[in-house]
VEXDREN-702597 format. One record per residue (C-alpha): x, y, z. Coordinates in pm, 1 decimal. Example, Ala and Ser with C-alpha at 12.3 -4.5 7.8 and 13.67 -1.06 7.14 Angstrom:
// residues 2
<atom u="1230.0" v="-450.0" w="780.0"/>
<atom u="1367.0" v="-106.0" w="714.0"/>
END
This chain:
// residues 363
<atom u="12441.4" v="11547.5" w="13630.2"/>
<atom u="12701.3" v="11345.2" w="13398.4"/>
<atom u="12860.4" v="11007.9" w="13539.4"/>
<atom u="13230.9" v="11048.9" w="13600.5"/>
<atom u="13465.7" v="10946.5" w="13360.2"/>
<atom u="13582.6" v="10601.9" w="13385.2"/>
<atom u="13930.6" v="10524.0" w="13360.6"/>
<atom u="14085.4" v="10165.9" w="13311.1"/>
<atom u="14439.1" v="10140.5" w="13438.7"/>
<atom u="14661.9" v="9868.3" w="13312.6"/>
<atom u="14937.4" v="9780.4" w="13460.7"/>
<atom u="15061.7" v="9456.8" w="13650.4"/>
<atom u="15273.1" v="9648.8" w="13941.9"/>
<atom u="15032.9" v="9715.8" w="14194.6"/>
<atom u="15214.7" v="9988.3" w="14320.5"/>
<atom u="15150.6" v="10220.8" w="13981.3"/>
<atom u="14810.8" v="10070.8" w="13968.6"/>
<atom u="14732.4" v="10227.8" w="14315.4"/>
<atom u="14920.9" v="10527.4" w="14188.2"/>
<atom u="14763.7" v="10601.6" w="13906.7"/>
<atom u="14408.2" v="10540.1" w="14079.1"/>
<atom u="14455.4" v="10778.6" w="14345.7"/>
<atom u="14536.6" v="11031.5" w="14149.3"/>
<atom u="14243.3" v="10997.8" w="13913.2"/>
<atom u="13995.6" v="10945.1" w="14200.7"/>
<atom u="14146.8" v="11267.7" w="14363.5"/>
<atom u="13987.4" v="11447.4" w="14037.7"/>
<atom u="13657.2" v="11289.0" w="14027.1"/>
<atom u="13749.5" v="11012.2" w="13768.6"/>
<atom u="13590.1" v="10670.5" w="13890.1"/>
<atom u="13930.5" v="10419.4" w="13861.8"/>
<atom u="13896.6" v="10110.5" w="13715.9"/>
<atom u="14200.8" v="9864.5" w="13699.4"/>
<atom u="14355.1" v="9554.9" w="13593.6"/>
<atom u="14673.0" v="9375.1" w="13587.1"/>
<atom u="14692.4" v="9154.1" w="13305.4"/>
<atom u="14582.3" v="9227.5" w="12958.3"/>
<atom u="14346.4" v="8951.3" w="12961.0"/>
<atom u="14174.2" v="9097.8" w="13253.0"/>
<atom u="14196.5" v="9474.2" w="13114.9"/>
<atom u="13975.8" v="9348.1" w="12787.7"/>
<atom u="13719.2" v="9146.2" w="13030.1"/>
<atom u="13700.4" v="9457.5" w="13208.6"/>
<atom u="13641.9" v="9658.2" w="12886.6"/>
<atom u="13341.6" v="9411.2" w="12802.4"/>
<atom u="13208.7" v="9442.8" w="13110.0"/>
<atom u="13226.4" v="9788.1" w="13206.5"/>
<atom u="13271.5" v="9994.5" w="12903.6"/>
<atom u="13586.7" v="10280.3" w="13047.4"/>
<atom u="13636.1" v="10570.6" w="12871.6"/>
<atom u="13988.0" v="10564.8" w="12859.2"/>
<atom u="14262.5" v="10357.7" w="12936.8"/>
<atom u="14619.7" v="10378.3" w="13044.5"/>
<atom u="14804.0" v="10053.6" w="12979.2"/>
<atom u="15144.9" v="9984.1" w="13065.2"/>
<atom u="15385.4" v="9834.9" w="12779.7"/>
<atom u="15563.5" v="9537.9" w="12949.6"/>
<atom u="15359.7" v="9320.5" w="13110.9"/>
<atom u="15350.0" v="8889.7" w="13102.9"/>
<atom u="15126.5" v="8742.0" w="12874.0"/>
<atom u="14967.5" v="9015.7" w="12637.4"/>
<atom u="15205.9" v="9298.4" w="12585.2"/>
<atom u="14992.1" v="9639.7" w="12585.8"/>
<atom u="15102.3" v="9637.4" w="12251.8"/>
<atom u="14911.0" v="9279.7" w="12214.7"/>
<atom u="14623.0" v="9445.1" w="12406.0"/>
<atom u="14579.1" v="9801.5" w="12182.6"/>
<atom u="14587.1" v="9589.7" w="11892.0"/>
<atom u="14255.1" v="9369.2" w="12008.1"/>
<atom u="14069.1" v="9709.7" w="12086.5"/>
<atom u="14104.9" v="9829.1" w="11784.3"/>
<atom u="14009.8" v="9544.1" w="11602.8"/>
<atom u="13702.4" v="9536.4" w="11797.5"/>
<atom u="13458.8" v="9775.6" w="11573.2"/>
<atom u="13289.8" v="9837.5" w="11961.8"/>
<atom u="13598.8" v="9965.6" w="12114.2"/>
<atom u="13786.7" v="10051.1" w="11769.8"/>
<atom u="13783.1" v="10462.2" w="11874.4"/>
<atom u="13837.4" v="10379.8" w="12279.7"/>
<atom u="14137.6" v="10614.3" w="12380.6"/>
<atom u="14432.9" v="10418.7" w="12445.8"/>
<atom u="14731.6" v="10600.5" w="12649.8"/>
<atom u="15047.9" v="10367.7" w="12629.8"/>
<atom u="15253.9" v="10378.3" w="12922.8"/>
<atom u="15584.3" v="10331.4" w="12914.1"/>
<atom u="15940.9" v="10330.9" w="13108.3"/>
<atom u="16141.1" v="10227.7" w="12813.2"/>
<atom u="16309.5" v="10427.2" w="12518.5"/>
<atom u="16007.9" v="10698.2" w="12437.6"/>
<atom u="16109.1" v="10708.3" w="12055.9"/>
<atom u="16133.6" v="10376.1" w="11946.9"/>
<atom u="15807.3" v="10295.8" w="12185.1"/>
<atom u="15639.7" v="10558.1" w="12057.0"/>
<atom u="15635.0" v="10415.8" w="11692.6"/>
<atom u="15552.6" v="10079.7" w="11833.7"/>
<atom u="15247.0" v="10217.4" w="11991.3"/>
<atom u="15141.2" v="10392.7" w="11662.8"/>
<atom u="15126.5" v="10127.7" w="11497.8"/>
<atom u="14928.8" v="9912.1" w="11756.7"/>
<atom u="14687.9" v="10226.2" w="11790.4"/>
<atom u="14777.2" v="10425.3" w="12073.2"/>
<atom u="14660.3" v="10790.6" w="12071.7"/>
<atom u="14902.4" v="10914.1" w="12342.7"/>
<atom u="15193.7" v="10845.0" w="12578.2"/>
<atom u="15334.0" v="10869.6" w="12889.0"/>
<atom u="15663.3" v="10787.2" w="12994.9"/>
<atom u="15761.7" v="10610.9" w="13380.3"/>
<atom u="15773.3" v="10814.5" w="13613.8"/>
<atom u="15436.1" v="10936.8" w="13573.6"/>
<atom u="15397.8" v="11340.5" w="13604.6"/>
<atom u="15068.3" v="11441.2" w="13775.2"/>
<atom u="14999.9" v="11753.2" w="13576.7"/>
<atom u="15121.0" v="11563.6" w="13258.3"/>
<atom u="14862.9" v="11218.3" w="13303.6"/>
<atom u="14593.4" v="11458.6" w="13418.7"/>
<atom u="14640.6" v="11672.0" w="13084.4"/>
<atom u="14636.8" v="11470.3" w="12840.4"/>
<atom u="14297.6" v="11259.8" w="13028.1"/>
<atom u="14111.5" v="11571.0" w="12993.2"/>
<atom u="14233.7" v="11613.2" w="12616.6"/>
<atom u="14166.4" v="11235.2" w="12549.7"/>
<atom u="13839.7" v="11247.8" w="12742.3"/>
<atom u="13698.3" v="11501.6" w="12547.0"/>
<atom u="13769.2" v="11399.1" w="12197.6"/>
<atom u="13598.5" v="11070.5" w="12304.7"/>
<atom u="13295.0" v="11325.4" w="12418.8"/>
<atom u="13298.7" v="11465.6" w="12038.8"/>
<atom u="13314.0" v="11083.5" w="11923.9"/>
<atom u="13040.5" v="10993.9" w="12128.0"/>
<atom u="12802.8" v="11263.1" w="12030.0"/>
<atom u="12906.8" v="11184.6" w="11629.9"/>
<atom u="12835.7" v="10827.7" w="11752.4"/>
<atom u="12502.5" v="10924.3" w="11860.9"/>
<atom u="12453.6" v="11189.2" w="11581.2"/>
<atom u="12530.9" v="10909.4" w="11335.5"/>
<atom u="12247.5" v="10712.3" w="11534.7"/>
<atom u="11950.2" v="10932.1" w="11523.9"/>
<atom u="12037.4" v="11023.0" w="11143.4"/>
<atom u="12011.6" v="10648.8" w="11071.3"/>
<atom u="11704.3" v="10602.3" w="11227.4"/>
<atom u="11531.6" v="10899.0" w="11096.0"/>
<atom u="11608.3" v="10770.9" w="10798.7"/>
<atom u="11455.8" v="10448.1" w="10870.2"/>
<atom u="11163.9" v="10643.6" w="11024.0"/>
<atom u="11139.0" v="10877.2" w="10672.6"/>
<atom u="11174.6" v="10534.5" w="10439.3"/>
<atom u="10898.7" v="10398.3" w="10630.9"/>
<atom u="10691.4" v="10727.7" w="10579.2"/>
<atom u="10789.7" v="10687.9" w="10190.3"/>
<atom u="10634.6" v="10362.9" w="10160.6"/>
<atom u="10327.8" v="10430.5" w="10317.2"/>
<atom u="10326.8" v="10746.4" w="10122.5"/>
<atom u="10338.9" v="10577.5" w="9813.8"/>
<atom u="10044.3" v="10336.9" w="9959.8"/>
<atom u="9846.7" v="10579.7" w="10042.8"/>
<atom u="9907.2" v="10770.0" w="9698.3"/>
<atom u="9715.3" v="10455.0" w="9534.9"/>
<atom u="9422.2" v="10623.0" w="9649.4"/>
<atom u="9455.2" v="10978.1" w="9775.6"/>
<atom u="9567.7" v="11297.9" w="9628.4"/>
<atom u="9942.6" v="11332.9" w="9666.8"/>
<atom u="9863.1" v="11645.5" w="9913.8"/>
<atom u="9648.9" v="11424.9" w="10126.7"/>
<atom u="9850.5" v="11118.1" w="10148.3"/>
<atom u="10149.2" v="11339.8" w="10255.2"/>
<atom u="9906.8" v="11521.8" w="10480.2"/>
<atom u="9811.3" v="11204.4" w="10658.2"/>
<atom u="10192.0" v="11079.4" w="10650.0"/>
<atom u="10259.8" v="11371.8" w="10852.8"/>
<atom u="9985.1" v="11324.6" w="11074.9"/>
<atom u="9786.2" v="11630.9" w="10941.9"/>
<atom u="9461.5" v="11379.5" w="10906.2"/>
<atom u="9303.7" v="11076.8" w="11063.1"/>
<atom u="9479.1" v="10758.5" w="10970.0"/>
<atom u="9158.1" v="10668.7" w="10691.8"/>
<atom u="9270.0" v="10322.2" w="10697.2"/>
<atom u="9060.3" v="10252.3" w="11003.4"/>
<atom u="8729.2" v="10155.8" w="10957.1"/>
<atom u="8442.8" v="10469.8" w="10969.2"/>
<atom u="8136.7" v="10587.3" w="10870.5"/>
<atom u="8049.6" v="10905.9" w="10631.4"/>
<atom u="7879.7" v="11071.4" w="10385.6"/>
<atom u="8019.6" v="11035.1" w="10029.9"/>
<atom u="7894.9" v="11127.2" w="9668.5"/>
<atom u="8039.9" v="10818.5" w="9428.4"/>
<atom u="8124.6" v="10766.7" w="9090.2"/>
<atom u="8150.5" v="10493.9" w="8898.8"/>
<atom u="8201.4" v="10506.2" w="8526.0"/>
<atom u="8316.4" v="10301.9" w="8222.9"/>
<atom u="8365.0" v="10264.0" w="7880.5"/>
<atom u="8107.8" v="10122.4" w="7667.5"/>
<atom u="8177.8" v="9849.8" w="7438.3"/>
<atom u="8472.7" v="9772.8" w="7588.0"/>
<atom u="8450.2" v="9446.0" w="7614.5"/>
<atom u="8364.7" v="9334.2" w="7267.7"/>
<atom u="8654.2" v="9553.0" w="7174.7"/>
<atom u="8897.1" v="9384.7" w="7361.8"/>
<atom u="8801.8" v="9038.0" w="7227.2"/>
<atom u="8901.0" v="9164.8" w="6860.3"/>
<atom u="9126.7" v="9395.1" w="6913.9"/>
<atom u="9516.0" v="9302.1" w="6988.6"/>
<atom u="9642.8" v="9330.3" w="7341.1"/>
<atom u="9870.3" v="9597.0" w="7257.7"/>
<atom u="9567.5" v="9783.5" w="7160.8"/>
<atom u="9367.4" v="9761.8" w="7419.7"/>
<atom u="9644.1" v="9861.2" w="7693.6"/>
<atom u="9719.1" v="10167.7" w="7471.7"/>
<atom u="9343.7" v="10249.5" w="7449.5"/>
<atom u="9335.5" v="10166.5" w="7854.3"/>
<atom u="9635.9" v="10397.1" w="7952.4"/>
<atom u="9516.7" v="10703.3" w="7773.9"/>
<atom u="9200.5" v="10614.3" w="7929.5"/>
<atom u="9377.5" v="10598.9" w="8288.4"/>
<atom u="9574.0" v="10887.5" w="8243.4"/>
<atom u="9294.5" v="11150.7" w="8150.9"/>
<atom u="9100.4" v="11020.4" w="8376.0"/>
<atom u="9341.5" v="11003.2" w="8675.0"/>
<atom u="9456.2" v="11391.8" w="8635.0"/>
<atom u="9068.0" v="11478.6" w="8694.6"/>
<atom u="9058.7" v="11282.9" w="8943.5"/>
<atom u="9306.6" v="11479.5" w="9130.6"/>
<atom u="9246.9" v="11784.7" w="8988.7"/>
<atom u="8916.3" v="11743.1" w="9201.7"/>
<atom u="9041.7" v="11609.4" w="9469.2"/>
<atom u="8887.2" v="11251.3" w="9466.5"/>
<atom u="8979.7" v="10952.1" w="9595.1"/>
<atom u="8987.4" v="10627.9" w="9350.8"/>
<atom u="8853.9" v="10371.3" w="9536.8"/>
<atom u="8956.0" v="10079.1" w="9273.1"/>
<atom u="9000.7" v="10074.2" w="8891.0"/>
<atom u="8911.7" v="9691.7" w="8665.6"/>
<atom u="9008.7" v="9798.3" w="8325.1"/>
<atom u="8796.4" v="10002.0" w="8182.6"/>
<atom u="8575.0" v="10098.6" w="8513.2"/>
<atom u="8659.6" v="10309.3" w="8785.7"/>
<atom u="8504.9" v="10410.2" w="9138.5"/>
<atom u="8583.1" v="10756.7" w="9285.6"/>
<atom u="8419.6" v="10876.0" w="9578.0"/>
<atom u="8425.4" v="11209.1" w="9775.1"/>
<atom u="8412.7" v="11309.4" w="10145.8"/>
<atom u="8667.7" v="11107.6" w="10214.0"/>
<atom u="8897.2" v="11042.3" w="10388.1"/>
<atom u="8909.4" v="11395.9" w="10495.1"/>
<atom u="8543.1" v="11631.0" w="10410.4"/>
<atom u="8584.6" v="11835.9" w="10129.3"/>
<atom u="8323.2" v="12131.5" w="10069.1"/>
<atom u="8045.3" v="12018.1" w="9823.0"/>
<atom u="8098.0" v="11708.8" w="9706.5"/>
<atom u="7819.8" v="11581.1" w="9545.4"/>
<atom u="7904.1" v="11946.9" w="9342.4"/>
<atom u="8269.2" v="11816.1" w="9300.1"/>
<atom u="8136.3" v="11460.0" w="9168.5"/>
<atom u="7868.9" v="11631.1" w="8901.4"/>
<atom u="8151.2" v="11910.1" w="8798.7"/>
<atom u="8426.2" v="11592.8" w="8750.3"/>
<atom u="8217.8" v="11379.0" w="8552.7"/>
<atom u="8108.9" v="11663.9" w="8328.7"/>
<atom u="8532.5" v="11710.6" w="8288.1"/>
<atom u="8539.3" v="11356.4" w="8219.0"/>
<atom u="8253.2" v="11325.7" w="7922.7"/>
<atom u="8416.6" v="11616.8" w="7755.9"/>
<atom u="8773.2" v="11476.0" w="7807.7"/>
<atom u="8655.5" v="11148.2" w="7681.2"/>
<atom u="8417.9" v="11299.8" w="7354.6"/>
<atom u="8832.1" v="11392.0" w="7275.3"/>
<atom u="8977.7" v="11057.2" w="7339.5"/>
<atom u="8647.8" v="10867.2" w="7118.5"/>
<atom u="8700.4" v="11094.2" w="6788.0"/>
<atom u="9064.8" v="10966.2" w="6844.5"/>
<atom u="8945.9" v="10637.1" w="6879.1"/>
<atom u="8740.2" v="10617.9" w="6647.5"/>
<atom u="8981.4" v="10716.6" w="6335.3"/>
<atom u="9150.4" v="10384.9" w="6468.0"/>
<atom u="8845.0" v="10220.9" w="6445.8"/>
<atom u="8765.0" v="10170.2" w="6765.4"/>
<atom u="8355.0" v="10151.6" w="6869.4"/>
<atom u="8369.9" v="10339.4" w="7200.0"/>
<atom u="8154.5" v="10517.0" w="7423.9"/>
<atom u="8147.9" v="10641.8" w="7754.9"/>
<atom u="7883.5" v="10622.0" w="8075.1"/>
<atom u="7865.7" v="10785.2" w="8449.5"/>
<atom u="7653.8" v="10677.8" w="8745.8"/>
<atom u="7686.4" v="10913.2" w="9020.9"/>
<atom u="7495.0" v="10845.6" w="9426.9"/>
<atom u="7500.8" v="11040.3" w="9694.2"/>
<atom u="7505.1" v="10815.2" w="10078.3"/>
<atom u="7604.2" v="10710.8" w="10388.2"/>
<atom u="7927.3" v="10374.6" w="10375.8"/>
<atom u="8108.9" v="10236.4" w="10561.7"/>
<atom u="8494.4" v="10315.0" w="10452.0"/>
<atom u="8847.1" v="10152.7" w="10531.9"/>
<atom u="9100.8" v="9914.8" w="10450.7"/>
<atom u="8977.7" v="9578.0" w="10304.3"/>
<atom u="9199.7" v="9314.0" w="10226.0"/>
<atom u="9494.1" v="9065.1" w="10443.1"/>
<atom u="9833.3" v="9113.4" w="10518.1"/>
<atom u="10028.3" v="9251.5" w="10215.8"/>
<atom u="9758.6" v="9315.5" w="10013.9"/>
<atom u="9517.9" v="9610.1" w="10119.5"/>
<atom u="9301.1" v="9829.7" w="9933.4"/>
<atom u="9093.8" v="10078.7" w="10009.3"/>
<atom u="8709.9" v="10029.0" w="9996.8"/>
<atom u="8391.3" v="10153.5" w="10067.5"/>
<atom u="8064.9" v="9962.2" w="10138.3"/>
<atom u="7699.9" v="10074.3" w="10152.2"/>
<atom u="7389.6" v="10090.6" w="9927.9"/>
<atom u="7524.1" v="10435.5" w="9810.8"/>
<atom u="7851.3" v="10231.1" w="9608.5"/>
<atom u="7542.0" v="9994.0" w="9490.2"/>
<atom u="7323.3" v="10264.3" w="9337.4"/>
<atom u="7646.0" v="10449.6" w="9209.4"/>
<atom u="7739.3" v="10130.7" w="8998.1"/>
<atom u="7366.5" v="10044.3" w="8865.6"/>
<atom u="7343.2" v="10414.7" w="8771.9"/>
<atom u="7638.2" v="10360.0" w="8547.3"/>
<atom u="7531.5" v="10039.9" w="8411.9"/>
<atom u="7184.4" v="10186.8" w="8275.8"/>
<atom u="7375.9" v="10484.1" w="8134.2"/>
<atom u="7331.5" v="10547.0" w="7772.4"/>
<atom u="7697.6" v="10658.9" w="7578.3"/>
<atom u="7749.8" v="11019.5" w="7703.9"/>
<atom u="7470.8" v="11009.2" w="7967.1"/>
<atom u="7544.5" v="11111.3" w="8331.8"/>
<atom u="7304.5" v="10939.0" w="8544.8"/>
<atom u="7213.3" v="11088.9" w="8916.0"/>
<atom u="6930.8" v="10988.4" w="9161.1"/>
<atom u="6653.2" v="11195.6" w="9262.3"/>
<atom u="6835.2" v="11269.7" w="9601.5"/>
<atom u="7130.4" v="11328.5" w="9438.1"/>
<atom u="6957.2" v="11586.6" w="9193.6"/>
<atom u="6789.9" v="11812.0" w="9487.5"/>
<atom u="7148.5" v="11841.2" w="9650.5"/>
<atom u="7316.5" v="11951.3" w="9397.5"/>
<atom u="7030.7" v="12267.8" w="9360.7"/>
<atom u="7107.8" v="12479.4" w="9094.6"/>
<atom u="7427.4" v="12359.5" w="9015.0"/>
<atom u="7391.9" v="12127.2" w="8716.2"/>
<atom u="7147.0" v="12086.9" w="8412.3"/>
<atom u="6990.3" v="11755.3" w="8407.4"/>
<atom u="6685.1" v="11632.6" w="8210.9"/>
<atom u="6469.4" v="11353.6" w="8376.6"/>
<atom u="6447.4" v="10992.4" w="8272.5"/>
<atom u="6221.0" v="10834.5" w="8492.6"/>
<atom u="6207.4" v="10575.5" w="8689.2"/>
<atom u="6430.9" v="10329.8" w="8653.9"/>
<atom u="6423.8" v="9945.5" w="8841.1"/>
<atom u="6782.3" v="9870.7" w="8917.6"/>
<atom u="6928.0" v="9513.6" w="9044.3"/>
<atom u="6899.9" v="9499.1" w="9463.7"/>
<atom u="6689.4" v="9806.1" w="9485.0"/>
<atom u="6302.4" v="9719.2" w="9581.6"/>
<atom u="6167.2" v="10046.8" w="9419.3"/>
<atom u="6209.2" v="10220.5" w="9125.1"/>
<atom u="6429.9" v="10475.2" w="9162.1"/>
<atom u="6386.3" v="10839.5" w="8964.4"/>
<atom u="6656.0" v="10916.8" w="8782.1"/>
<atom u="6773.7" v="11256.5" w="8572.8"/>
<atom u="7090.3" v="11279.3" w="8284.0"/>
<atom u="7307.2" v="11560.3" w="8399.9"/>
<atom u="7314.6" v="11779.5" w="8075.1"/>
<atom u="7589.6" v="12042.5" w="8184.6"/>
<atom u="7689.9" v="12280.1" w="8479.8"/>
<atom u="7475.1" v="12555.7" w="8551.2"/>
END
């Protein structure tokens, strides 16, 4: 049930303060007065009315004096304000206009008439109120959706734009957490890259890198993956998370195969420039540990675990156009690539030799 109304009467004749109070407390109204305008704008502080009838003449502030300072006051500025008055209506009237005052009543009060125009003023302050609050709740979803936007556009640094806004949304697990899973990686690079860039000009180079980026990044989503870092010419993608996806290690083979042929385009572009590129993939399939790694204002999103090791050496031993996959790698992707064995290779941190087979093509 709603609070009564409170009503602040103004007036410094105690007689029509008790007056006026009666007859608003005989309709529910809770009566609040005063009989100075100094007091009526403590009492405003204080208790917040929702109307207020304030007499005209009084010592001190006039209620002229006194509708004036409420509506300078951006807290009060849309308080109804009914002038009361036993002087010439007209020429009050105007004077009240232009301190403010919505309404008027003229001495001696009718019943009917003060109760009126209460309910009338009472109720456009209940529209105000609820614009008030409308106004509110817009401005703090607003906040709330600006907020979403720039973690959005965080989380679209390493995510698929349908899975950042699916995680935004809380349609997924907040990935940012630390947690353990499954994931096929990626890593591949450009060969000869960095002799290139210590002849070529810079201008170059960023051209070369941004075509690079760019045919490689569309794959990436195209696939689904998540880029897990890029240092010029490398990148790391991985796949299983932050949200499962159905074959990966199938999704990993069928992206790199997109890349080499995107990239065989890029090189006979390249190489009319004169430009001695090539391209390599190393591809693992493991358990890491994945999350956010990094300090305040400066996260990124990493995963950690023999699997990214393996990925990376894979890469490093690849020959220009070879696709290099590990033995476990090979028996779960079955039937779905081509690959020709190379043997066994001894990579950097790895105790054993580890077999190794050069996806051809897709089966």
């Amino acid at each position: 049930m709603n609070d009564p109304a409170r009503v602040l009467v103004v007036d410094d004749t105690p007689s029509n303060v008790k007056l006026l109070a009666d007859i608003l407390a005989a309709r529910g109204y809770t009566a609040l007065t005063a009989a100075t305008g100094a007091q009526a704008l403590s009492v405003i502080e204080r208790d917040a009315p929702d109307l207020v009838l304030l007499d005209v003449m009084m010592p001190g502030m006039s209620g002229y004096d006194v509708c004036r300072t409420i509506r300078q006051n951006p807290a009060t500025a849309m308080l109804p304000v009914v002038m009361v008055t036993a002087l010439d209506p007209g020429e009050e009237r105007v004077k009240g206009l232009d301190a403010g005052a919505d309404d008027f009543l003229t001495k001696p009060i009718h019943q009917a008439e003060l109760l009126a125009r209460v309910r009338s003023l009472l109720r456009v302050k209940s529209l105000w109120d609820q614009l008030a609050e409308l106004s509110r709740t817009l401005e703090q979803r607003v906040t709330e959706q600006v907020t979403q936007l720039e973690r959005l556009a965080r989380l679209k640094r390493f995510f698929s734009p349908q899975l950042a806004e699916a995680i935004v949304s809380g349609g997924a697990d907040d990935p940012l957490e630390s947690h353990r899973r499954e994931i096929a990686v990626v890593f591949l690079d450009l060969r000869g890259f960095t002799a290139f860039a210590e002849t070529a000009e810079p201008e170059e180079v960023m051209g070369v890198l941004r075509e690079y980026h760019a045919a490689m990044g569309r794959l990436i989503l195209e696939h689904e993956g998540t880029l897990e870092r890029f240092t010029g010419d490398g990148m790391m993608i991985f796949f299983n998370d932050p949200t499962p996806v159905p074959d990966p290690a199938a999704r990993a083979a069928r992206m790199a195969v997109a890349m080499r042929a995107r990239v065989e385009t890029l090189l006979r572009e390249w190489r009319k420039r004169g430009y001695e590129l090539d391209f390599g993939v190393g591809i693992a399939q493991g358990y890491a540990t994945i999350g956010a790694i990094g300090f305040e204002g400066r996260w990124d999103y990493g995963a950690i675990g023999t699997v990214t090791n393996l990925a990376a050496r894979l890469c490093g031993e690849a020959k220009p156009g070879q696709i290099l996959i590990a033995h476990r790698l090979y028996g779960a992707l079955d039937d779905a690539v081509e690959a020709d064995p190379v043997g066994e290779l001894t990579l950097k941190g790895f105790s054993r030799p580890v077999t190794v087979y050069n996806v051809t093509g897709l089966r």
